[in-house]
N, C-alpha and C positions, 0 to 999 in steps of 0.2 A: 618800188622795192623789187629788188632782184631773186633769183632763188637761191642764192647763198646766205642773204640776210633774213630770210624767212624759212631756211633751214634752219638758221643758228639762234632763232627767236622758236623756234619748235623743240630745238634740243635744248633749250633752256626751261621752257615750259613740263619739259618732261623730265630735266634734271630737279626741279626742285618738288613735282608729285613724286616723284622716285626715291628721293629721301625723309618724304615724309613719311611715304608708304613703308619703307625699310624701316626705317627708326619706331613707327607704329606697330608694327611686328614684332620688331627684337621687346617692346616694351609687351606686348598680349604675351609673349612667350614667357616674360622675365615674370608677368601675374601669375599665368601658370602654374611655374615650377614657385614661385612663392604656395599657391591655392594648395599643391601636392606637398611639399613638406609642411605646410599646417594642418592638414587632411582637411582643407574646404573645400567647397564643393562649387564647381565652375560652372555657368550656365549652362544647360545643354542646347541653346540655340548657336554656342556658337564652335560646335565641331565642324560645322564647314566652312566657316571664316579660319579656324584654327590649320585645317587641310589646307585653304591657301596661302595661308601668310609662308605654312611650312614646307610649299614648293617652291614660292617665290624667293624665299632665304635662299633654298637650296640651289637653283639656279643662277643668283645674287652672287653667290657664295665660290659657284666653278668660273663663274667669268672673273670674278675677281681672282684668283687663279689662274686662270686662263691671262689675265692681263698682269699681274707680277709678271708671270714666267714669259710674256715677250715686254716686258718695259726695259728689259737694258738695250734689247736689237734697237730699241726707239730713241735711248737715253735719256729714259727716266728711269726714277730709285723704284723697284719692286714693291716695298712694301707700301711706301705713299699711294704710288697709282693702283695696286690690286685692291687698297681700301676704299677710292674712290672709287674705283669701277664696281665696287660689292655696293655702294649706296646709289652710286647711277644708274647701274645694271649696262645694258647693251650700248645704251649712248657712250659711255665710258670706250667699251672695244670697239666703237665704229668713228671715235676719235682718235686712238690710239693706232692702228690700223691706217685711216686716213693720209698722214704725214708720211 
């Protein structure tokens, strides 16, 4: 096995934690603001699970940004690949980037 095919079995392995991770987030965020407009009351063990989901959004959030706003120098559609790069995070722009 060479190291381009256990690079591409790493960014695999790290695209599909990366959108679980995401998607698991946007879902604790989406209880959340459910919890607050019924005025329930959220665990408090998990204000530092909360603190990380909503860094890792937000970082998520400026690469997929960061990757629209260079997908046409690549010739790809902006809004397709910034939404992939928001659920893969960095693998996304060090693909994009790559070519």
């Amino acid at each position: 096995m060479n190291s381009n095919d256990k690079k591409r079995r790493f960014f695999t392995i790290i695209k599909v934690i990366s959108i679980i991770l995401i998607t698991s987030a946007i879902g604790l965020e989406s209880w959340n603001a459910y919890a607050l407009i019924t005025n329930s009351n959220m665990p408090s063990g998990l204000n530092v699970v909360f603190g990380i989901e909503r860094f890792a959004i937000a970082v998520h959030f400026v690469e997929g940004v960061i990757a629209a706003y260079k997908a046409p120098s690549r010739k790809k559609q902006p809004i397709k690949y910034g939404t992939y790069t928001f659920f893969v995070g960095t693998v996304g722009l060090l693909e994009l980037f790559e070519k």
